[in-house]
MARMIDO-728357 format. One record per residue (C-alpha): residue number from 1; x negated, y negated, z negated. Coordinates in nm, 2 decimals. Layout:
residues N
- resi_c1_c2_c3
- NUM_X_Y_Z
...
***
This chain:
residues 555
- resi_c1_c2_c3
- 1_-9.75_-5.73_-7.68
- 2_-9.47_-5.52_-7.59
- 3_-9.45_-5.63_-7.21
- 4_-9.81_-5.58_-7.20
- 5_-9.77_-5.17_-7.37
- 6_-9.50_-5.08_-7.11
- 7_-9.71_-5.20_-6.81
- 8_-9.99_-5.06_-6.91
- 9_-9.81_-4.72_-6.96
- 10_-9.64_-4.72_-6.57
- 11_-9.97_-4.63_-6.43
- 12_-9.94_-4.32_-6.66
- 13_-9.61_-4.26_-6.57
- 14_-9.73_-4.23_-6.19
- 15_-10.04_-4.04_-6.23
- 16_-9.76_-3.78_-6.43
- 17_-9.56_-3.81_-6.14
- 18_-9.83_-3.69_-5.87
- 19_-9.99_-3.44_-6.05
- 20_-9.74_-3.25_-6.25
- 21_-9.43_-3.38_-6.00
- 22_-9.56_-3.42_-5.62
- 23_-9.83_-3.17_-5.61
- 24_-9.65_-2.85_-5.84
- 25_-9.28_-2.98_-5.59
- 26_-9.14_-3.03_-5.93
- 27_-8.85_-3.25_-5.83
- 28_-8.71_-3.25_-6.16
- 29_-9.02_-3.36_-6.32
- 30_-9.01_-3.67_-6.07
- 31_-8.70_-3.76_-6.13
- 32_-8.77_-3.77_-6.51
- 33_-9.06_-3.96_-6.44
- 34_-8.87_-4.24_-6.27
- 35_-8.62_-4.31_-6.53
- 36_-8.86_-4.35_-6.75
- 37_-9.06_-4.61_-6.53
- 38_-8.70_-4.74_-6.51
- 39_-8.65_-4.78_-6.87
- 40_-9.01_-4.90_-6.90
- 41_-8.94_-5.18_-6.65
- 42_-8.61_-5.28_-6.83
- 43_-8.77_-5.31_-7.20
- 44_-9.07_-5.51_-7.04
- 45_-8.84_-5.78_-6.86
- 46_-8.65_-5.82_-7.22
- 47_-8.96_-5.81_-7.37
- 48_-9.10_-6.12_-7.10
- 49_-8.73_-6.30_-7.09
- 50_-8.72_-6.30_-7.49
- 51_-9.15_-6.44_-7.49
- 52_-9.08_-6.69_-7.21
- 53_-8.79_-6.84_-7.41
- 54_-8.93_-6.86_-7.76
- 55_-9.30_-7.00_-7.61
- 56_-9.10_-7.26_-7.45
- 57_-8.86_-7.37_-7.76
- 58_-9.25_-7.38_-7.92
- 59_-9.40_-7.63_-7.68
- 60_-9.10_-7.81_-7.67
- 61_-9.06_-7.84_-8.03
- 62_-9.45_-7.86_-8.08
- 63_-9.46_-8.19_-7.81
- 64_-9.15_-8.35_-8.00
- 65_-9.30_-8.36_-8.31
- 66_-9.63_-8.45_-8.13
- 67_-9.49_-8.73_-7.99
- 68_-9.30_-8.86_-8.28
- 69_-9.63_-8.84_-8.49
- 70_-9.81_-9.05_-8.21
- 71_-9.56_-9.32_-8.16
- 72_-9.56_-9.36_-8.57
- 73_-9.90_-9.42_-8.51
- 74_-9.90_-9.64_-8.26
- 75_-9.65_-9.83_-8.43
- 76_-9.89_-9.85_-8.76
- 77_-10.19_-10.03_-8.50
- 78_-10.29_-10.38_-8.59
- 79_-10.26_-10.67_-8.28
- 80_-10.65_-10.59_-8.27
- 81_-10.63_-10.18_-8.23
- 82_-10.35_-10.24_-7.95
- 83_-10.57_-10.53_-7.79
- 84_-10.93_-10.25_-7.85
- 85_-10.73_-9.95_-7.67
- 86_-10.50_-10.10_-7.42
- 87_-10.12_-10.08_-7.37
- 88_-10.17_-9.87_-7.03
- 89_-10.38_-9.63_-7.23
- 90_-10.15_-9.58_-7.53
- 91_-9.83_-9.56_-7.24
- 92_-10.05_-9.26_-7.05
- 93_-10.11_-9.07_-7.38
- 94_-9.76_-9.11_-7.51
- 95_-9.64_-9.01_-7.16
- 96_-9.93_-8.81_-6.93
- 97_-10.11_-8.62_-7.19
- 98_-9.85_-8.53_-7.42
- 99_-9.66_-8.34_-7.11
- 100_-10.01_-8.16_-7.01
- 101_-10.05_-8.06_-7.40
- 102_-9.66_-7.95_-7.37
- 103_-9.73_-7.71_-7.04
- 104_-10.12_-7.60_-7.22
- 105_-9.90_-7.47_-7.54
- 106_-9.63_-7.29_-7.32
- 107_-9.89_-7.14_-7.13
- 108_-10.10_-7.01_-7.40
- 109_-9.85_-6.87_-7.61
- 110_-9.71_-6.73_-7.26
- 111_-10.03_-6.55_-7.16
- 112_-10.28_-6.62_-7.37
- 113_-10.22_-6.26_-7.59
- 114_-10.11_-6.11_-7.25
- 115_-10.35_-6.11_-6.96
- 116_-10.65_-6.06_-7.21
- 117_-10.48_-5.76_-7.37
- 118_-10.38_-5.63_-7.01
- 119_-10.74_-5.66_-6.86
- 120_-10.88_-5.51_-7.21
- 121_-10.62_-5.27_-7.22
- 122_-10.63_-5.17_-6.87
- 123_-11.02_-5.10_-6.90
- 124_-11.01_-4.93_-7.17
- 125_-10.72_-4.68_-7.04
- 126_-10.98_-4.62_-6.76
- 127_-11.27_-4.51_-6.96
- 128_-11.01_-4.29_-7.16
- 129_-10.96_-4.14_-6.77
- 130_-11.30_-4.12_-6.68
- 131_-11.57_-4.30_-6.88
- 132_-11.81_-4.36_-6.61
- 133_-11.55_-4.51_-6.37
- 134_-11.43_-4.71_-6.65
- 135_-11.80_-4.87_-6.66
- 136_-11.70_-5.04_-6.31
- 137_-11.41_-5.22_-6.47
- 138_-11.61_-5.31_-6.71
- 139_-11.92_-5.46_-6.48
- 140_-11.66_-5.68_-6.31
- 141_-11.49_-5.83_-6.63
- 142_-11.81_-5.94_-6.72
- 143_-11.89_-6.10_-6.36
- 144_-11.54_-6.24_-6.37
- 145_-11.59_-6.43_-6.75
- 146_-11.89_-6.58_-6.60
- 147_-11.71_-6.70_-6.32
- 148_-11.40_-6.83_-6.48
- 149_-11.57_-7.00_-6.77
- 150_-11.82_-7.15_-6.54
- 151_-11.54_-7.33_-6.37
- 152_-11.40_-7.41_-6.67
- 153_-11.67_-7.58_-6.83
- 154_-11.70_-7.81_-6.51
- 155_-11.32_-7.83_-6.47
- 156_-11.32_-8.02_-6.82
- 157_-11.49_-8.29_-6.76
- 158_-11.41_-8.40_-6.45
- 159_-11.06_-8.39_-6.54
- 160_-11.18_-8.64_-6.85
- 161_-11.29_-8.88_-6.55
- 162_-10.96_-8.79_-6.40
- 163_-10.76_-8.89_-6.65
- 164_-10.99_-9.21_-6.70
- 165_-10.88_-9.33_-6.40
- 166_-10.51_-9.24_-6.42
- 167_-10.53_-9.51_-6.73
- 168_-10.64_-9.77_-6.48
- 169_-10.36_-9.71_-6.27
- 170_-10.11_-9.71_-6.52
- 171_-10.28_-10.05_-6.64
- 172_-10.22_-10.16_-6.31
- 173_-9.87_-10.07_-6.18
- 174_-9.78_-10.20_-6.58
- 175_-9.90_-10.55_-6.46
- 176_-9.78_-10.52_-6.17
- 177_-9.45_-10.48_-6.30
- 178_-9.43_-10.73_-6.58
- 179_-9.61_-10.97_-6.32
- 180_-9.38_-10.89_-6.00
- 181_-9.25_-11.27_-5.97
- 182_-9.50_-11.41_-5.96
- 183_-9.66_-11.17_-5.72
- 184_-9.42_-11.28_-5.54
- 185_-9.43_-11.61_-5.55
- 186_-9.79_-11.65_-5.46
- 187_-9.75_-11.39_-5.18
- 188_-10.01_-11.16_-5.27
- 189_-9.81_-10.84_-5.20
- 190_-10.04_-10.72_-4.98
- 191_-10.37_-10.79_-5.18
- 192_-10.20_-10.60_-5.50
- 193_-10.07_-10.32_-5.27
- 194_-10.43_-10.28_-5.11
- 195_-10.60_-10.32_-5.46
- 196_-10.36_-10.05_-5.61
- 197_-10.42_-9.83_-5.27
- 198_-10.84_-9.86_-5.35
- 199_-10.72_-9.72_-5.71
- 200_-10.51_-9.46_-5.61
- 201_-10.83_-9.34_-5.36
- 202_-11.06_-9.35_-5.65
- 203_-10.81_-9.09_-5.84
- 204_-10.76_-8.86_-5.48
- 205_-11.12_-8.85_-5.46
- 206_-11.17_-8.71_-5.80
- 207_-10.87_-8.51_-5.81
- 208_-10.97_-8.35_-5.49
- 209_-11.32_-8.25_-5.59
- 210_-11.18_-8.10_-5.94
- 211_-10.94_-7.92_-5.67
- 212_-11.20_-7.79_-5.48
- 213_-11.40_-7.67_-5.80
- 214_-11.09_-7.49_-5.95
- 215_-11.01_-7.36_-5.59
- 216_-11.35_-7.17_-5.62
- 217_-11.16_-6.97_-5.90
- 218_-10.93_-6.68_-5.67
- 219_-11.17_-6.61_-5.36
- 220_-11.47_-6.53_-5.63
- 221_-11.22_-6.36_-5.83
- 222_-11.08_-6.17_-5.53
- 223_-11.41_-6.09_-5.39
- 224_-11.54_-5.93_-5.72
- 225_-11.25_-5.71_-5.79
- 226_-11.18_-5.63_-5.40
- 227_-11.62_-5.52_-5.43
- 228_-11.50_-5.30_-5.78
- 229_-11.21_-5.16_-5.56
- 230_-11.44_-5.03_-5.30
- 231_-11.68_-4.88_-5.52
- 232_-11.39_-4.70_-5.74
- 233_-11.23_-4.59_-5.43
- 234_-11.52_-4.39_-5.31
- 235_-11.68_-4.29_-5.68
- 236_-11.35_-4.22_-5.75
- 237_-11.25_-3.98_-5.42
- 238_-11.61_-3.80_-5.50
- 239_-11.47_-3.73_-5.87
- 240_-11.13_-3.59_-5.69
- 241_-11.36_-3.38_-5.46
- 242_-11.54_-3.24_-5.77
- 243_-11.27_-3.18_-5.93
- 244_-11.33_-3.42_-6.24
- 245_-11.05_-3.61_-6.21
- 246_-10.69_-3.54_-6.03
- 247_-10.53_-3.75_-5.75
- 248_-10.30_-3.87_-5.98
- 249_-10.58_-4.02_-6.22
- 250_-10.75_-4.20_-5.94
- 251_-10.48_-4.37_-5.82
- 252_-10.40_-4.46_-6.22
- 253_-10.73_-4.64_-6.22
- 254_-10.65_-4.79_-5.85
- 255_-10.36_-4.94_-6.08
- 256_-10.53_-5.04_-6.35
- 257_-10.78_-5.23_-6.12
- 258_-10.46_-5.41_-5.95
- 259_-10.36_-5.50_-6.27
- 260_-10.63_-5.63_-6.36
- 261_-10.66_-5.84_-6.06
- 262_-10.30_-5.99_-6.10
- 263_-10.38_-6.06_-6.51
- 264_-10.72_-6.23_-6.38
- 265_-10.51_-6.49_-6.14
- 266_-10.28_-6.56_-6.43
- 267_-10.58_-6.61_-6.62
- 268_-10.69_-6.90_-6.42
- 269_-10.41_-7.06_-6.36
- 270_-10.38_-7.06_-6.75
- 271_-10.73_-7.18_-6.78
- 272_-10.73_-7.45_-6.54
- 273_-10.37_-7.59_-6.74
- 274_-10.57_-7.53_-7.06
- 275_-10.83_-7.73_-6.94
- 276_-10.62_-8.00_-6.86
- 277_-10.45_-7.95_-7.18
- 278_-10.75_-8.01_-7.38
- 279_-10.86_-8.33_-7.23
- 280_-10.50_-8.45_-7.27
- 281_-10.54_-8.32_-7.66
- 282_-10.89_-8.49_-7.73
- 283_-10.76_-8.82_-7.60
- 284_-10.42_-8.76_-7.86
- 285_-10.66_-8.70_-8.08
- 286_-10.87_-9.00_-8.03
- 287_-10.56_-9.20_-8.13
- 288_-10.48_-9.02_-8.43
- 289_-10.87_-9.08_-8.54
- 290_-10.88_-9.39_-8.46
- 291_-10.81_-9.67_-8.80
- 292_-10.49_-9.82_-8.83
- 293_-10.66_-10.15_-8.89
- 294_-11.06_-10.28_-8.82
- 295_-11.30_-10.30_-9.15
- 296_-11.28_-10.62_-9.29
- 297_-11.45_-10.79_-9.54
- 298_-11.25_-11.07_-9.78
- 299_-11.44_-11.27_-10.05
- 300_-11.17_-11.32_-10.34
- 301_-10.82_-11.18_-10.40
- 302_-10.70_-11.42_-10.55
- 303_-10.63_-11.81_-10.47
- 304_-10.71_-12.07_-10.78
- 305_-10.44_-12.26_-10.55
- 306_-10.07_-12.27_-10.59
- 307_-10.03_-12.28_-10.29
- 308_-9.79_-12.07_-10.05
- 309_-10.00_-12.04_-9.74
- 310_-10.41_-12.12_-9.81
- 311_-10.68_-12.14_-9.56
- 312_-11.06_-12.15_-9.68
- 313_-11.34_-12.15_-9.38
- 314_-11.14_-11.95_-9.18
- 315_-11.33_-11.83_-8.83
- 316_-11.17_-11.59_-8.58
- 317_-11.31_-11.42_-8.27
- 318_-11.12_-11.14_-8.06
- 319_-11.29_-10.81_-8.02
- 320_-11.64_-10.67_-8.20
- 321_-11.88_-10.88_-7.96
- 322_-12.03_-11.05_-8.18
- 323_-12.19_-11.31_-7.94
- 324_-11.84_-11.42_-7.78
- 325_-11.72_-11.75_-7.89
- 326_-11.47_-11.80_-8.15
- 327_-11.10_-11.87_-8.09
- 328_-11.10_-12.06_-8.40
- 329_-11.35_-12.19_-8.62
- 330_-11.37_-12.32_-9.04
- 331_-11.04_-12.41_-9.03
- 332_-10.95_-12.49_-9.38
- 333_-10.55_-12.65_-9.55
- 334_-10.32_-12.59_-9.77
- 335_-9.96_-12.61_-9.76
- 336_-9.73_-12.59_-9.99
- 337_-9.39_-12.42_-10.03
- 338_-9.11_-12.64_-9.82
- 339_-9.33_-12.82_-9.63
- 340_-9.31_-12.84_-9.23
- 341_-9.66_-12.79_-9.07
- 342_-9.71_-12.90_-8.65
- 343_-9.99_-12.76_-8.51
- 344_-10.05_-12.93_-8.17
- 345_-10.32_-12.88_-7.94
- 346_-10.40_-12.82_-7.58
- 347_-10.35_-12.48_-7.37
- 348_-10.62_-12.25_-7.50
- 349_-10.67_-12.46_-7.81
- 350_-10.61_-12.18_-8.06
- 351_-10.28_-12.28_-8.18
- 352_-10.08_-11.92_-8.11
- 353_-10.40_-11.80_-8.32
- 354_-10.40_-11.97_-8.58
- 355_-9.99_-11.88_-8.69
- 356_-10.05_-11.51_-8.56
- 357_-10.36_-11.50_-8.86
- 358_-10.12_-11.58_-9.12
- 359_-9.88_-11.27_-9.11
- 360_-10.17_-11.04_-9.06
- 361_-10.17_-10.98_-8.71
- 362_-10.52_-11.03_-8.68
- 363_-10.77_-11.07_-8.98
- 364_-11.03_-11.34_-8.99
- 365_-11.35_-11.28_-8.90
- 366_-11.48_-11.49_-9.14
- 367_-11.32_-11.67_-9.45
- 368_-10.99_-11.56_-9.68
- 369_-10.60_-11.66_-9.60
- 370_-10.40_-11.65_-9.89
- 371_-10.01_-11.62_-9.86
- 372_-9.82_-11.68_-10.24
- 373_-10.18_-11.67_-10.39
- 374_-10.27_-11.32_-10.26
- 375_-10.56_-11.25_-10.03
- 376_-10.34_-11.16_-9.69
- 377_-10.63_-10.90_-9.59
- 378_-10.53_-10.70_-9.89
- 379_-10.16_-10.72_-9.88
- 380_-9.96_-10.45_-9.74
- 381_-9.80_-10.51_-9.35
- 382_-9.47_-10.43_-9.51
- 383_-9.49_-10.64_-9.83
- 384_-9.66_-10.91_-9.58
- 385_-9.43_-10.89_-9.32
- 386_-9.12_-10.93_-9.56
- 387_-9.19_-11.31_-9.67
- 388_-9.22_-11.38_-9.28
- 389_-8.95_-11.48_-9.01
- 390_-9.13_-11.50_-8.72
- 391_-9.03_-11.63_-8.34
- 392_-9.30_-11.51_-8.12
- 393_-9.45_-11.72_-7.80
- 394_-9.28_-11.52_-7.59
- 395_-8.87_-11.44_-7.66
- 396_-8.87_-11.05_-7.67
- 397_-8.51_-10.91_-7.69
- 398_-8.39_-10.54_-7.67
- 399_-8.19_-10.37_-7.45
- 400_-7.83_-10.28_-7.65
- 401_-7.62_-10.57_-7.81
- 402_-7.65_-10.95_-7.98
- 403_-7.54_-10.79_-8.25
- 404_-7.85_-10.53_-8.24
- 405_-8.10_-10.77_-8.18
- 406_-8.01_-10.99_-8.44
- 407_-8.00_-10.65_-8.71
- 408_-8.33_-10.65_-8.65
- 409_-8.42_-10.98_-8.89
- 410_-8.14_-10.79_-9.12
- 411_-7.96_-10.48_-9.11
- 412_-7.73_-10.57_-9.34
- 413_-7.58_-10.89_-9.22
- 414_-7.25_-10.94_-9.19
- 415_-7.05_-11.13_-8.88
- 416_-7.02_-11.43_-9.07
- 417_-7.42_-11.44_-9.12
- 418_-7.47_-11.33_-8.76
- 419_-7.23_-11.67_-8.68
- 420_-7.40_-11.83_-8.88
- 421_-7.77_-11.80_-8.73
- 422_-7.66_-11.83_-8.40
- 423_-7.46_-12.18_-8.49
- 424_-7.80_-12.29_-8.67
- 425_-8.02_-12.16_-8.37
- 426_-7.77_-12.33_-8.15
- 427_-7.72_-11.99_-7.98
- 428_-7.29_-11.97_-8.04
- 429_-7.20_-12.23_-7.82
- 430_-7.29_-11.94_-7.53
- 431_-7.24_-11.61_-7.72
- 432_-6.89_-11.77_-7.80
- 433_-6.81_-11.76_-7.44
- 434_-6.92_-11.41_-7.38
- 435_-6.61_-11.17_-7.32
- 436_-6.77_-10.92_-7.58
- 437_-6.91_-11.20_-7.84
- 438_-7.14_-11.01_-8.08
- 439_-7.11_-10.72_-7.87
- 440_-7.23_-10.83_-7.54
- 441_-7.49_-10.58_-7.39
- 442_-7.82_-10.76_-7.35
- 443_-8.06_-10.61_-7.12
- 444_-8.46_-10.48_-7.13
- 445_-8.59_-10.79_-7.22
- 446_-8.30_-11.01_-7.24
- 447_-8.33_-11.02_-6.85
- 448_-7.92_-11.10_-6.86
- 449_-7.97_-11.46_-7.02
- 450_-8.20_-11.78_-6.91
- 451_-8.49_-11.86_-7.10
- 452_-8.35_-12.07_-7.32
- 453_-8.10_-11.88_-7.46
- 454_-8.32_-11.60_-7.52
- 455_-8.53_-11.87_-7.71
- 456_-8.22_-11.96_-7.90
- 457_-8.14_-11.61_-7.94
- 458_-8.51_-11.51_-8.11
- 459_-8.46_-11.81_-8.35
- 460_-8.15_-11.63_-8.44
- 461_-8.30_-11.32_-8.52
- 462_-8.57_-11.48_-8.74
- 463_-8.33_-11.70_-8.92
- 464_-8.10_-11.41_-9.04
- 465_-8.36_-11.29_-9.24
- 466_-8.35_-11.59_-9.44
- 467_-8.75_-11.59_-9.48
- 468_-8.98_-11.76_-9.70
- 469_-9.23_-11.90_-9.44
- 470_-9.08_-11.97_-9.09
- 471_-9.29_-11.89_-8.79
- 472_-9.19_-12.09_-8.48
- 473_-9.47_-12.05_-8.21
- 474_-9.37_-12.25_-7.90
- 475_-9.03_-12.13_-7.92
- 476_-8.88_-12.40_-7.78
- 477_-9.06_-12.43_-7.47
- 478_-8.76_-12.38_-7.31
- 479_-8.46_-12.58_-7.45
- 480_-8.39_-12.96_-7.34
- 481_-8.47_-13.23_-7.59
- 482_-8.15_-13.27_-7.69
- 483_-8.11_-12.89_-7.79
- 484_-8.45_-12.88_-7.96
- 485_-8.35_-13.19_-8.16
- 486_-8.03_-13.01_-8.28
- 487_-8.25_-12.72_-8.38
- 488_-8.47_-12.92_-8.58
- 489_-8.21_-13.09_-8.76
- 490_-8.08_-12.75_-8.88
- 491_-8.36_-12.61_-9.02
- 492_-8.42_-12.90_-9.22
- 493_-8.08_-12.87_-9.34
- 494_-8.16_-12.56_-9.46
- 495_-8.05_-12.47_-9.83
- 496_-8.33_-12.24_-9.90
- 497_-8.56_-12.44_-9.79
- 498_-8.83_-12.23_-9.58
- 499_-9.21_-12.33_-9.54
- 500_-9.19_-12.36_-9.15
- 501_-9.45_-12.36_-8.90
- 502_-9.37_-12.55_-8.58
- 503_-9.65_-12.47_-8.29
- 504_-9.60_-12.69_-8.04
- 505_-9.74_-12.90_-7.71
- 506_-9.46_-13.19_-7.76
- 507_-9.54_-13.44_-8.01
- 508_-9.19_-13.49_-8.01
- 509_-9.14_-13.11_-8.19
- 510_-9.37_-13.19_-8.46
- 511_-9.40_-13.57_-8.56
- 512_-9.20_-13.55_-8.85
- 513_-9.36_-13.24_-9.02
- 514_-9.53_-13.31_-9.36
- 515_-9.85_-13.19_-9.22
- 516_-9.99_-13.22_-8.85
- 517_-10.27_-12.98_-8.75
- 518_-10.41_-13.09_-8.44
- 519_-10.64_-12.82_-8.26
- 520_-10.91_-12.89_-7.97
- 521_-11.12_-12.58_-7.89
- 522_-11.05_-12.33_-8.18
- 523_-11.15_-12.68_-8.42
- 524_-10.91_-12.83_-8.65
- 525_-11.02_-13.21_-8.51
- 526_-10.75_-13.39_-8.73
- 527_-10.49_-13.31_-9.05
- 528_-10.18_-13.58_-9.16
- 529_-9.90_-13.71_-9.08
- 530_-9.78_-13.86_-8.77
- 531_-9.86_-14.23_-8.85
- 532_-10.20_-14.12_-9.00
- 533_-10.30_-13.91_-8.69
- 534_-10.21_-14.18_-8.49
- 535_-10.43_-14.40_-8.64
- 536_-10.71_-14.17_-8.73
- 537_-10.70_-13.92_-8.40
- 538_-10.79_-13.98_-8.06
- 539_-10.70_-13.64_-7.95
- 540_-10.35_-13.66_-8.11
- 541_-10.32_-14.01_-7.99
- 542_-10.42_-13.92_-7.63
- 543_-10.15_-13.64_-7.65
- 544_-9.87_-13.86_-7.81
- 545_-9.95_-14.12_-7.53
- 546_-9.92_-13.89_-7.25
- 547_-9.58_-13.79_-7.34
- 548_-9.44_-14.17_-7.46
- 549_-9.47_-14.47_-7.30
- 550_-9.73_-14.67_-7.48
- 551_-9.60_-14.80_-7.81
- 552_-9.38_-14.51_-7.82
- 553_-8.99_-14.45_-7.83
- 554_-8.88_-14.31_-8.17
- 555_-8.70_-13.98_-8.11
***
């Protein structure tokens, strides 16, 4: 406000100047005059360098608690929210949008309270000169809001479509990027670089033609107040003439119309950022709206069943079509605390499913899963999450240290615990080796170790924790028979004895469970033991057969 007040007092200060300085050869006067446009100048670039600095340390501030409060909500998304919305999506608006709302909040505090007071103020000070004069100033305001919020109004949504496309290039690149072996591998470098190309076209396209639209905004502008110019110019030399108004005054409102003009530009370029701004802030704001969780209905809370981990006509589909098919369907057991459970199945069968339902990951569609006699749907993630250890399909690591990683199945564990998972996960025979031990930097997903010791390394982490029920899906895709048969042995030697879930494609992994779960197309097609499925299931036979010779080895 102040910055605006002293530059709208200079033109004052010149029209002094001319008539009671210039015109009466009152040098003294003049020079009065100019150290007080001097001092005017100086308090208005304190005034701007003290606004510029506190608008930024707002938008900074305001975007780092923005930020924060999306990523808590991110993190606070079921498997089946991430899955709706998209990864690329959630990266853009954590990223893209959050920078746009950053510049839309640095600008508006910036100029937002100064150009509109300016122009206001500017035409204002002219009627105050000459009322009817002053009506010209405020003719073009009028033409100019039209024109600016015009462009606004278009600008807005097709920088929605913009940014709707900027997701799908994200998405994109993302895949690209996780992918990039096997991109390789395949040779289809050139059909991914020309597919991303057609993408980035589809954005230029758009971005152009919201260009072109908001480029509309300074020649219409210009021409207005350049047509207000001319008319005050010759209205105004009339005046002069008539002696209505001095020379001085005239060219005060000359001023005032410059002003105006330079406010104006400011003005769009704040406009078109705002508009960017609020597209970037309704799509934030679609996150915040959206559930942490999808509605979902569960028939009892309780389980008549002592029973640590209960399924009754359990049926699963992903997303809300409800005509897709189901990933698994009235799948009903019961385990109880101690046991080992195999599931076994072919690719696609519904095994990873099945396991990822249990922890609340996803909620049945149809039926109830109990965990300790509790309705899992009703049960807190944290209070859920708590009785679980889980090793996930794929072995995720962090970028810091082993000893990190494995903090995150328990903060609290000591090097001897650390030791001891990674003897039982049959991880220390490597980490031993390591200059660093414990402390040996592992890279963004564990890129700095093979497969299998990142496998071995995952099993760690979840062992730490010492958990109730033990989630092992497929996690030892990776490691030799030998290795796997080591691993085995010491989870069964364990002296808390966890429920464990083994998932599976080797019969070998799972024939000595106390419960076999064999899977074919989301259907539970046969439940025992080893020797039982043998002689009961074709499927299970069929699988054990393709991976021993017939009669079968004992391992």
């Amino acid at each position: 406000m102040l910055e605006a007040i002293f530059e709208l007092l200079v033109p004052l200060a010149v029209t002094a100047i001319i008539d009671n300085g210039i015109n009466q050869g009152n040098s003294g006067w003049i020079w009065a005059m100019c150290g007080i446009m001097i001092l005017l100048g100086i308090v208005g670039l304190i005034s701007a360098l003290c606004a510029q600095f506190f608008a930024a340390r707002a938008a900074v501030g305001f975007a780092t608690g923005l930020r924060s409060a999306l990523f808590n909500k991110i993190q606070s998304f079921s498997y089946s929210v991430t899955d709706k919305i998209g990864t690329a999506t959630l990266i853009t608006r954590m990223t893209g949008d959050v920078n746009a709302v950053q510049t839309g909040v640095n600008m508006f505090l910036r100029l937002f309270m100064r150009s509109p007071f300016i122009v206001f103020g500017a035409m204002i000070c002219a009627m105050l000169i000459d009322f009817k004069l002053g009506l010209i100033f405020a003719i073009a305001i009028v033409l100019l809001a039209i024109i600016v919020f015009g462009i606004m109004l278009i600008s807005i949504a097709l920088q929605k479509k913009t940014q709707a496309r900027l997701d799908r290039i994200v998405s994109k690149v993302r895949g690209n990027y996780s992918g990039t072996r096997v991109i390789r591998a395949f040779n289809k470098e050139t059909e991914e670089i020309n597919e991303f190309d057609q993408k980035i076209d589809s954005l230029n396209k758009i971005q152009i033609f919201s260009g072109r639209i908001s480029a509309l905004m300074n020649p219409l502008t210009y021409v207005i107040i350049n047509f207000a110019v001319i008319i005050l110019i010759r209205n105004g030399a009339i005046n002069v003439n008539s002696g209505v108004i001095s020379q001085g005054e005239l060219v005060a409102l000359y001023n005032y119309m410059s002003q105006i003009l330079v406010e104006l530009i400011k003005l769009a370029s704040l406009i078109i950022t705002l508009n960017k701004a609020s597209a970037s802030a309704k799509r934030i704001s679609d996150v915040f709206d959206t559930p942490s969780d999808i509605e979902h209905t569960v028939d009892a809370e309780k389980s008549p069943k002592e029973s640590i981990v209960s399924f009754e006509n359990v049926s699963f589909r992903y997303g809300d079509n409800q005509e897709s098919d189901y990933a698994l369907e009235n799948i009903n057991f019961d385990v109880r605390s101690g046991q080992t459970v195999g599931i076994i199945g072919g690719t696609g069968s519904g095994k990873s499913t099945l396991v990822n339902l249990i922890p609340g990951f996803y909620h049945p569609t149809q039926g109830n899963i109990y965990v300790k006699g509790n309705n899992a749907s009703l049960l807190s993630s944290k209070e859920l999450r708590r009785i679980f250890g889980i090793v996930p399909q794929k072995a995720s690591l962090f970028s810091g240290t082993v000893r990190s990683n494995l903090a995150w199945g328990n903060d609290s564990a000591t090097d001897e615990e650390m030791w001891t998972a990674l003897e039982l996960s049959c991880a220390d025979e490597f980490i031993s080796q390591k200059d660093k031990k414990l402390d040996e930097k592992v890279m963004q997903n564990g890129s700095n170790f093979s497969g299998g010791q990142r496998q071995r390394l995952t099993i760690a982490r979840a062992l730490i924790k010492k958990p109730e029920i033990l989630i092992l899906d497929d996690s030892a895709s990776a490691l030799d028979y030998a290795t796997e048969s080591a691993l085995r042995k010491n989870i069964r030697s364990l002296d808390y004895s966890p429920t464990v879930f083994i998932v599976s494609q080797r019969a070998s992994s799972i024939m000595h469970a106390d419960l076999i779960i064999v899977l074919d197309d989301g259907r539970a097609v046969g439940m025992g033991t080893h020797e039982e499925l043998l002689r009961d299931c074709e499927i299970y036979r069929e699988i054990y057969n393709s991976q021993f010779s017939k009669g079968g080895d004992s391992l």
